[in-house]
Backbone bond lengths (Angstrom), bond angles and torsions (degrees), N, CA, C in turn:
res aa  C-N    CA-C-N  psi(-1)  N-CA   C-N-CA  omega(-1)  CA-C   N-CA-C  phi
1 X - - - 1.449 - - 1.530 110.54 -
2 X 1.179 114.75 -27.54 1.424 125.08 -175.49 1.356 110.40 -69.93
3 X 1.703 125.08 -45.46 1.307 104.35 -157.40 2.066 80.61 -94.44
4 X 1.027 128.49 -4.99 1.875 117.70 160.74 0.805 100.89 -7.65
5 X 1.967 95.59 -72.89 1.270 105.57 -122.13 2.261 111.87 -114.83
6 X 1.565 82.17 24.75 1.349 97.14 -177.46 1.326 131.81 76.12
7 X 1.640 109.15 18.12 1.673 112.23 -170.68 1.484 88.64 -103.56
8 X 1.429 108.71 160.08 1.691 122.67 -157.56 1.766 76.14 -129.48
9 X 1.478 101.52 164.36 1.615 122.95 -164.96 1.281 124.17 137.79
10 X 1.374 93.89 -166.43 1.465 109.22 172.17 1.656 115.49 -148.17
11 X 1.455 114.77 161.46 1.463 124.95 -178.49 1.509 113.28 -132.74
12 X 1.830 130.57 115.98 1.691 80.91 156.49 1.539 79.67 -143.29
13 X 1.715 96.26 -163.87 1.682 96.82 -167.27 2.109 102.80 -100.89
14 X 1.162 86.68 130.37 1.691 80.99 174.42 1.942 119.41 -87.72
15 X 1.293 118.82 154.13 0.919 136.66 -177.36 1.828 105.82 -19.92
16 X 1.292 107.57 -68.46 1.513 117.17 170.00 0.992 112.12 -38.96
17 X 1.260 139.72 -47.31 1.981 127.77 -176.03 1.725 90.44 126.01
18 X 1.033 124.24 -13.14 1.904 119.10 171.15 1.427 93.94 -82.21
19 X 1.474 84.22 154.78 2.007 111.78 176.14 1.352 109.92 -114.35
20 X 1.331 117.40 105.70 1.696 126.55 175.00 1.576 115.74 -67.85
21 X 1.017 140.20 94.54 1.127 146.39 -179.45 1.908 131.69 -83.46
22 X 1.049 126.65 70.94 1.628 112.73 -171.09 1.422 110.86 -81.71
23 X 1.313 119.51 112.45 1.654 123.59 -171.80 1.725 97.03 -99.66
24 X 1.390 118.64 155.22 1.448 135.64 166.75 1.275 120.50 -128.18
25 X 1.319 152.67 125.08 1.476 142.79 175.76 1.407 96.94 166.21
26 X 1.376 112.92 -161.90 1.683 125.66 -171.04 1.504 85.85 -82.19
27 X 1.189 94.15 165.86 2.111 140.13 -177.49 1.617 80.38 -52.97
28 X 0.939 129.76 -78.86 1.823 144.57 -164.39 1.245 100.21 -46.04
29 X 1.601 116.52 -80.60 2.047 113.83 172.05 1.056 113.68 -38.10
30 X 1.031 131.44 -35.77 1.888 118.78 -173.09 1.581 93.94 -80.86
31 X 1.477 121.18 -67.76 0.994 118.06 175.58 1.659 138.44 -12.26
32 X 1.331 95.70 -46.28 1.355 109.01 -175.49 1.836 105.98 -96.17
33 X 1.574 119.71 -22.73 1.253 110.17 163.82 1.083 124.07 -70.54
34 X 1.785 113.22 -31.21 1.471 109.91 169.83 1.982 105.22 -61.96
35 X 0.905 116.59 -48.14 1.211 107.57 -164.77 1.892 108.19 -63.44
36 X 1.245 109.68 -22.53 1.523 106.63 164.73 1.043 119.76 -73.18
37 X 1.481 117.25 -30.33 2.044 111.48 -177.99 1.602 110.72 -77.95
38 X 1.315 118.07 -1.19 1.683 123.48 -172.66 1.681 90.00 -84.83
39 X 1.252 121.58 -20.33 1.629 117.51 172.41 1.442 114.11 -111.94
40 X 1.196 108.24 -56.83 1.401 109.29 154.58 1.586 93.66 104.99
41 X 1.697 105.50 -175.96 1.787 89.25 170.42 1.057 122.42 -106.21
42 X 1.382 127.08 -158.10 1.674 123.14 -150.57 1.902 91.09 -98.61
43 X 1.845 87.88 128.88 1.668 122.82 -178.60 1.494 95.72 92.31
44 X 1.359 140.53 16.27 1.119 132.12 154.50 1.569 119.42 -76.73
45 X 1.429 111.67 145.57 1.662 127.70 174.91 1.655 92.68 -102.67
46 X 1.200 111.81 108.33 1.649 99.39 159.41 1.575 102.46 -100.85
47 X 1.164 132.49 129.58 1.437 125.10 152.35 1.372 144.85 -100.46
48 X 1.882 106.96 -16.79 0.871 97.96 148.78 1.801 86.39 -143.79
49 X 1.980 109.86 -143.23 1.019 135.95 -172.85 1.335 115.78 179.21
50 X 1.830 103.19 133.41 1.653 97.40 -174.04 1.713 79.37 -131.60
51 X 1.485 112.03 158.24 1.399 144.70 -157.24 0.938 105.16 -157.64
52 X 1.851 119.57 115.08 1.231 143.97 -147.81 1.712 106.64 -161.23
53 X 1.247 125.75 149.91 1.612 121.58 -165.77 1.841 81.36 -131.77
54 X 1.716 94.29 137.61 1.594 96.87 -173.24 1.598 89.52 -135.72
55 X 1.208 150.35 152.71 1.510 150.87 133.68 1.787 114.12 13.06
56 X 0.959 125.18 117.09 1.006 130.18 154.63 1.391 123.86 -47.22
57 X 1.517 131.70 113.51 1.319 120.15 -179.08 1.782 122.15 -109.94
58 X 1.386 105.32 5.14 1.346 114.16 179.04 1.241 112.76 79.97
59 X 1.384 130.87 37.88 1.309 128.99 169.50 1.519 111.07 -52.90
60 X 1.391 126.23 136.86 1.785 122.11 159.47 1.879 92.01 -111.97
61 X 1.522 95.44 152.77 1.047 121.06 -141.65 1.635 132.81 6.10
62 X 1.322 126.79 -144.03 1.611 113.95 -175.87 1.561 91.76 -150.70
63 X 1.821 87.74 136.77 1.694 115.18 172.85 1.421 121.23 -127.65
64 X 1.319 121.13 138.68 1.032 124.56 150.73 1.675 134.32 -53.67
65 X 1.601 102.64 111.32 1.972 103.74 -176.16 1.633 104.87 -59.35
């Protein structure tokens, strides 16, 4: 969904069973990726979600860790 919608980053899954996600792009692209990870994709459990703004590090495009 990320590289859709033009946000640059990274994702991977941590030990616990949560997925750490750092997204980069305009206010709107993140926006709308956050609003896709609150469902997540199909056979996903989301239960919750926390949303936090960290430094920009210049990622070009987005990978999975």
């Amino acid at each position: 969904m990320a590289q859709s919608l033009g946000v640059s980053g990274w994702a991977r899954n941590r030990p616990d069973g949560t997925v750490e996600v750092h997204a980069e792009g305009s206010e709107a692209e993140v926006a709308q990726l956050v609003s896709w990870c609150r469902m997540g994709p199909a056979r996903a459990e989301v239960t919750g979600i926390e949303v936090g703004e960290v430094p920009a590090t210049g990622h070009l495009g987005f990978q999975v860790r």
